[in-house]
C-alpha positions in Angstrom: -9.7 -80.3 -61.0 -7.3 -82.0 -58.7 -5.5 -78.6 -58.2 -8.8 -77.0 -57.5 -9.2 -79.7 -54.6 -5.9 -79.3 -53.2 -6.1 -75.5 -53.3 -9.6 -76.0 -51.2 -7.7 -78.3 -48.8 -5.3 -76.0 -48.4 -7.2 -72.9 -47.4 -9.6 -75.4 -44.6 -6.2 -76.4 -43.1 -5.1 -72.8 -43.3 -8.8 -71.7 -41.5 -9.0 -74.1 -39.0 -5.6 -74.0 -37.9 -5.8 -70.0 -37.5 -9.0 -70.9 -36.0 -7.1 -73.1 -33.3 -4.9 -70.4 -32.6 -7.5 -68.1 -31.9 -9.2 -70.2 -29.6 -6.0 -71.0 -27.8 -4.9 -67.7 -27.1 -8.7 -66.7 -26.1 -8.9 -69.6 -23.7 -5.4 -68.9 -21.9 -4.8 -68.0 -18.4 -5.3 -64.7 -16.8 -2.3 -63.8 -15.6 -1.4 -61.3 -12.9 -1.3 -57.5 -13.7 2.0 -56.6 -15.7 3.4 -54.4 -12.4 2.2 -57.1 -10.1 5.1 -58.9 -7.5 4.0 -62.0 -9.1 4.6 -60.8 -13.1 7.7 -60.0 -12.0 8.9 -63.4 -10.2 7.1 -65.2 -13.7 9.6 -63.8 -16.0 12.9 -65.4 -16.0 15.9 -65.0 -14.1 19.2 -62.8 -15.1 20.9 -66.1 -16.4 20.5 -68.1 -20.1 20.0 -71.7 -19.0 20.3 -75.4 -20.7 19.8 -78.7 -19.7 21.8 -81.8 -20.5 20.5 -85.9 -20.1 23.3 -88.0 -18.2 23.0 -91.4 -16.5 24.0 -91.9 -12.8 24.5 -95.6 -11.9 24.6 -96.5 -8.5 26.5 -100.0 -8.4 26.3 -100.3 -4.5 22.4 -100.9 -4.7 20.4 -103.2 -6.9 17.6 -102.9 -8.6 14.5 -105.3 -7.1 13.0 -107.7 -8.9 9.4 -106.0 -10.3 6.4 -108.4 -11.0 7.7 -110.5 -14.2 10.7 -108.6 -14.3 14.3 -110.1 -12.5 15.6 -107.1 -11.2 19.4 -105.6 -11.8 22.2 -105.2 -10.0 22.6 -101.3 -9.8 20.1 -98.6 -9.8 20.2 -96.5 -12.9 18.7 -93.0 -13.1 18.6 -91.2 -16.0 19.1 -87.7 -15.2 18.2 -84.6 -16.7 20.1 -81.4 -15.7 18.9 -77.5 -15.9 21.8 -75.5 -15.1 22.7 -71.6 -15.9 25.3 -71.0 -18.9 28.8 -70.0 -18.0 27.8 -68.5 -14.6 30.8 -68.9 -11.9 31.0 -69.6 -8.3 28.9 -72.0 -5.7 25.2 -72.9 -7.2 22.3 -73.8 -4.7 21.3 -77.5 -5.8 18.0 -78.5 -6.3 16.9 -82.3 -6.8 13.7 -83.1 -8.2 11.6 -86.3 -7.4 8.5 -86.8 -9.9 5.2 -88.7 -9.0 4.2 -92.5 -9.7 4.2 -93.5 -13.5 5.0 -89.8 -14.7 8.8 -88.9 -15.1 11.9 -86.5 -14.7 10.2 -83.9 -16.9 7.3 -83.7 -14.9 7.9 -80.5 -13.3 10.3 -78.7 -16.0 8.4 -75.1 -16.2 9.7 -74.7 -12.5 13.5 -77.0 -13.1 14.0 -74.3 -15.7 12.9 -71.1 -14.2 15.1 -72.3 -11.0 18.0 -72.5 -13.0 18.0 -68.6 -15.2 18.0 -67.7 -11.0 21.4 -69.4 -10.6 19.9 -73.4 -9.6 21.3 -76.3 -10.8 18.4 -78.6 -11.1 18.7 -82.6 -11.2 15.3 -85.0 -12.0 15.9 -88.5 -12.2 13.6 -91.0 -13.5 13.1 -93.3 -10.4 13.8 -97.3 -11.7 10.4 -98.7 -10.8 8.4 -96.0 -10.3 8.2 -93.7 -13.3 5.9 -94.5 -16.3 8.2 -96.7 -18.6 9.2 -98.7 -15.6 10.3 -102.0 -16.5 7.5 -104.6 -15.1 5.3 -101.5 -14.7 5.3 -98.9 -12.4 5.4 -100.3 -8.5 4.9 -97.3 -5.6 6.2 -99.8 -3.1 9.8 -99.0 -4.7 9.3 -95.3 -2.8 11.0 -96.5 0.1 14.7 -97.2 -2.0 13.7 -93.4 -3.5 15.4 -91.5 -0.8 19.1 -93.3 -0.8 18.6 -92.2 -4.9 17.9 -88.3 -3.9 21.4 -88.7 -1.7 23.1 -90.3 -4.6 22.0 -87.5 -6.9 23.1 -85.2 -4.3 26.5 -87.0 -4.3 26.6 -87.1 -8.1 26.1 -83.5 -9.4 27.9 -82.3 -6.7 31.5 -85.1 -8.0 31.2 -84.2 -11.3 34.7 -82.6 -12.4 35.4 -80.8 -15.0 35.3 -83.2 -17.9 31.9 -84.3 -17.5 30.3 -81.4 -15.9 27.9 -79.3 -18.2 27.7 -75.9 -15.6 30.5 -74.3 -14.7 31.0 -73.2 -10.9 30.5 -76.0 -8.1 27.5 -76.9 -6.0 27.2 -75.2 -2.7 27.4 -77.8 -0.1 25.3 -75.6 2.3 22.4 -74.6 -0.1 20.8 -78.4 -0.9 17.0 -78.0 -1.9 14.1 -80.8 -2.1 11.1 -80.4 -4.5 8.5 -83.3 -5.4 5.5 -84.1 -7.0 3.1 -86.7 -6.0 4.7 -90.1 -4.9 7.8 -87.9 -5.2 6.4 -85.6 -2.7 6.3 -88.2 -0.3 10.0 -88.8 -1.2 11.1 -85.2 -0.1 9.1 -85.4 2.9 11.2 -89.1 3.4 14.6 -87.8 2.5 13.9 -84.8 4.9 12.9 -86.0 8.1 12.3 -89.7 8.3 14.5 -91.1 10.8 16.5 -93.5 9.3 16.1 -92.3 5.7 16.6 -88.7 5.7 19.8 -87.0 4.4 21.4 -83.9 6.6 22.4 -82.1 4.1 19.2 -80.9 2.8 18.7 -77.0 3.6 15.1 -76.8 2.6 12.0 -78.7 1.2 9.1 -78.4 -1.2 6.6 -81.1 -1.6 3.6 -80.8 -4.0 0.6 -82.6 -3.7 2.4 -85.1 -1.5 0.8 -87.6 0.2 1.1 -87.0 4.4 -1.4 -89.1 6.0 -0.2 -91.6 8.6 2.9 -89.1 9.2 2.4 -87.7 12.6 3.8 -84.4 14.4 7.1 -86.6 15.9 7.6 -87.6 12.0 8.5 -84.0 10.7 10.5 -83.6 14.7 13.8 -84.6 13.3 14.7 -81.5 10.8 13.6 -78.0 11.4 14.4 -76.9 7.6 12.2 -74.2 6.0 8.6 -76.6 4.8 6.8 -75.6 1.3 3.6 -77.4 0.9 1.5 -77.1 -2.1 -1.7 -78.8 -2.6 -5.0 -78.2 -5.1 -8.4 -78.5 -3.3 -10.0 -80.3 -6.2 -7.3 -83.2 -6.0 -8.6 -86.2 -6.8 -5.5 -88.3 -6.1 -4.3 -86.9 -2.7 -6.8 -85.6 -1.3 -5.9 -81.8 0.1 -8.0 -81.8 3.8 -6.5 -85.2 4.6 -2.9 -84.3 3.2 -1.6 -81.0 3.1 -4.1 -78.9 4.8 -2.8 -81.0 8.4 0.9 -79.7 7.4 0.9 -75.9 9.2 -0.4 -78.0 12.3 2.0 -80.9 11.8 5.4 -78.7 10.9 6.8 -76.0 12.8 7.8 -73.2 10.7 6.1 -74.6 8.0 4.0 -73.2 5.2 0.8 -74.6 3.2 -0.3 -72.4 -0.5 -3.9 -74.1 -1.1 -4.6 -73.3 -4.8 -8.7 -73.0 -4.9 -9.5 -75.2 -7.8 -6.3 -77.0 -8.0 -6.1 -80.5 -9.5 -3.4 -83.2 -9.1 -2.4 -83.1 -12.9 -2.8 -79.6 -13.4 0.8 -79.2 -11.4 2.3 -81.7 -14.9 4.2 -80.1 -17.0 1.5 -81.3 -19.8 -1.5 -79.6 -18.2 -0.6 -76.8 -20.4 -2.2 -76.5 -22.7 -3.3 -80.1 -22.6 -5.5 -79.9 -20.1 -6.8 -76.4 -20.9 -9.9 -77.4 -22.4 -11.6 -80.0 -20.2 -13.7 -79.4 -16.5 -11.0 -81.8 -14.4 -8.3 -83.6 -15.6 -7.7 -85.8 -12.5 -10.0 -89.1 -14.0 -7.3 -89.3 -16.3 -4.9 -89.6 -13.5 -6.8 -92.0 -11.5 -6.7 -94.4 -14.2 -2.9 -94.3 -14.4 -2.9 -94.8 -10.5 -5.1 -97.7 -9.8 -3.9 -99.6 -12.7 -0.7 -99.6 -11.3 -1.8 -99.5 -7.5 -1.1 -103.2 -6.0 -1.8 -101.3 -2.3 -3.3 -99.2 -0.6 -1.9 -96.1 0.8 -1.7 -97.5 4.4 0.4 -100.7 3.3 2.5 -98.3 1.4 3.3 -96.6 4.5 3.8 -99.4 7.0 7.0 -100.3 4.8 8.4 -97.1 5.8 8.5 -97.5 9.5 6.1 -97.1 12.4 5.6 -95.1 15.8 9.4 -95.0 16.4 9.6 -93.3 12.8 6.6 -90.8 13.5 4.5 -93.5 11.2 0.5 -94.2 11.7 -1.4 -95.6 9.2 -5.1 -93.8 9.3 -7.8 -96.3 8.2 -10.4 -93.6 8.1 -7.9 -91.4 5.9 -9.3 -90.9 2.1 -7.7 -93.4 -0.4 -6.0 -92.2 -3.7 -9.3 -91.1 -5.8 -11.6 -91.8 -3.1 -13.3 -88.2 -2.9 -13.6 -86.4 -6.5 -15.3 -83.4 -6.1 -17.5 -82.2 -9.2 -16.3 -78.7 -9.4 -14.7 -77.1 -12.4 -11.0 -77.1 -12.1 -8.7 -73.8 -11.9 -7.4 -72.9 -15.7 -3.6 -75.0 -15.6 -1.8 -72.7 -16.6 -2.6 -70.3 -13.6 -2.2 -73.3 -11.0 1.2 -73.4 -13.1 1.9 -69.7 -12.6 1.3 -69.9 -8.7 3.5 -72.8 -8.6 6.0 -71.6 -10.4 6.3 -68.3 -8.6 5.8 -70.1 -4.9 8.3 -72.3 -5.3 11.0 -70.1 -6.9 10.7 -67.2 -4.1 10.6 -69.6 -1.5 14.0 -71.7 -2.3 15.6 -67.9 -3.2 13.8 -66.8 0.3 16.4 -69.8 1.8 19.2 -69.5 -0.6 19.5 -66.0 -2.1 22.9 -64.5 -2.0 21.7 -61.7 -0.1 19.7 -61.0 3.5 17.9 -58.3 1.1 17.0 -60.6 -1.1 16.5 -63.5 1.0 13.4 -60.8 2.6 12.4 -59.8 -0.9 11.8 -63.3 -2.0 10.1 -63.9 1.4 7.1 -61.5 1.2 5.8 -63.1 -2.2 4.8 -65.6 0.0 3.4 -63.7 2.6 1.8 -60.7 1.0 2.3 -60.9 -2.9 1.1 -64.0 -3.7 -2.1 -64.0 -2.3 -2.9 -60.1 -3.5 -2.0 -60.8 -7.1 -3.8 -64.1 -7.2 -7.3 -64.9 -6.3 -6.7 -68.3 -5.9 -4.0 -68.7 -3.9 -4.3 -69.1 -0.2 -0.7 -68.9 1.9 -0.9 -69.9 6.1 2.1 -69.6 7.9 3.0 -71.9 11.2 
């Protein structure tokens, strides 16, 4: 009787798992036609890649004291690396700065497809901003963020040959920025505030990065290629106040609007997490405003004012202010838009070739848009 049982158990665990599969590949994303530009830039690059965890500790800084916890001398960030296997010469260096309470992972799809194209890749988990923070996550750490992107920069580029995972060196002259969120707002920082920015980057990518209060003298000081990448249904920074000012705000600049974008559908866990529910972003908001001790404003006076291109707008939307009813855009097609804007447009800076450098170039302005209904590219 008891084997009759289990055998019955069996064959429901059996049905309803083939029936999850069914329903998970029935429900996935379209993706672009098979001969399409963007199919294409989707599939990896000519290079087998890895990734290694390492710690960086920066002893010259501390750590500041966080609500009940004391603080610590030096700033640890834990690091992961995506690099290409056994590929020689000078790689273009990417750093990667994730959003409040999330972590170094949060953006991986994109680390990893940078680095089979050649990129080393470095995400650190910021000390008091990512989601394991200790004395819980604080945003008003963002402003000791952009002395940590330098001394990542520093870091992957001084490891030797003992501790270095990748072989080859990092190119000096091809230093990249990408960020998601709050870590958005750290590339935009590291790239052209006045006192905090670092030279050496080469170009920028900031997604779904807050911009508000940063005027048209703020963005003055650098005049590196710009990536913006916001989702219109974002609940958490909201896209007409944030990134649809940037083609306005930045010369040379470019904005992809992704119709029906979210803020969490950029995570690396919108897929296939996500998949199945009308908008993810509530789930974000709770995250946020539990850890929120500010407002977006008194964030932003920390940073500077009108000598540092820094306004405050008190009429500009606060984070999950406005959170429009619409369905939200499948994640794993926001993921595929990303993925492919962000890869052509750091190979459209860094490629090794001026040929190339163009053919990376027109994905964002003729391939991208023609192969994706949802994706909306305007050029400065």
């Amino acid at each position: 009787m008891l084997r009759k049982i289990a055998l019955g158990l069996s064959a429901l665990v059996l049905l309803l798992l083939i029936a999850s599969y069914t329903a998970y590949l029935a429900t996935g994303p379209k993706s672009p036609g098979g001969n399409s530009v963007s199919a294409e830039w989707l599939e990896p690059g000519p290079y087998e890649t890895a990734s290694l965890d390492v710690a960086f500790i920066d002893s010259s800084r501390p750590t500041n004291a966080n609500r009940d916890y004391a603080g610590a001398p030096a700033r640890t960030l834990n690091t992961t690396l995506w690099y290409p296997v056994d590929v020689d010469g000078a790689h273009p260096l990417v750093i990667h700065s994730h959003g409040f309470t999330s972590n170094r992972t949060d953006m991986s799809y994109v680390a990893q497809l940078l680095a089979s194209h050649g990129y080393v890749v470095a995400a650190a988990d910021f000390p008091l901003t990512h989601g394991g923070a200790p004395g819980r996550p604080n945003a008003q750490d963002v402003g000791n963020q952009p002395a940590d992107v330098s001394f990542l920069i520093d870091s992957v580029s001084a490891l030797n040959t003992e501790d270095k995972p990748f072989a080859g060196t990092i190119d000096p002259q091809r230093i990249g920025l990408m960020g998601y969120s709050l870590g958005g707002l750290t590339t935009e920082l590291t790239t052209y505030h006045a006192t905090l920015r670092d030279p050496r980057v080469a170009a920028a990518v900031s997604v779904a990065g807050p911009t508000t209060g940063l005027t048209e003298s703020f963005f003055q000081t650098n005049d590196v290629p710009f990536l913006m990448i916001g989702g219109t249904l974002d609940y958490l920074i909201n896209f007409d106040a944030n990134a649809a000012p940037i083609p306005r705000l930045v010369d040379g600049s470019i904005l992809l609007g992704i119709d029906g974008g979210t803020h969490l559908g950029f995570g690396a866990i919108a897929e296939p997490a996500f998949r199945f529910m009308k908008h993810p972003d509530s789930l974000g908001c709770e995250a946020v405003l539990s850890n929120l001790d500010s407002d977006t404003n008194t964030l932003l006076a920390q940073l500077g004012g009108a000598a540092e291109g820094i306004s405050p707008d008190e009429n500009a939307p606060q984070v999950c202010e406005i959170t429009p009813d619409e369905k939200a855009l499948h994640p794993g097609e926001q993921h595929m838009i990303t993925s492919v804007a962000i890869v052509s447009f750091f190979q459209s800076v860094f490629a090794d070739s001026a040929q190339d450098r163009l053919k990376a170039a027109s994905v964002l302005s003729n391939s991208l848009e023609a192969d994706f209904a949802a994706a909306t590219v305007t050029h400065n």
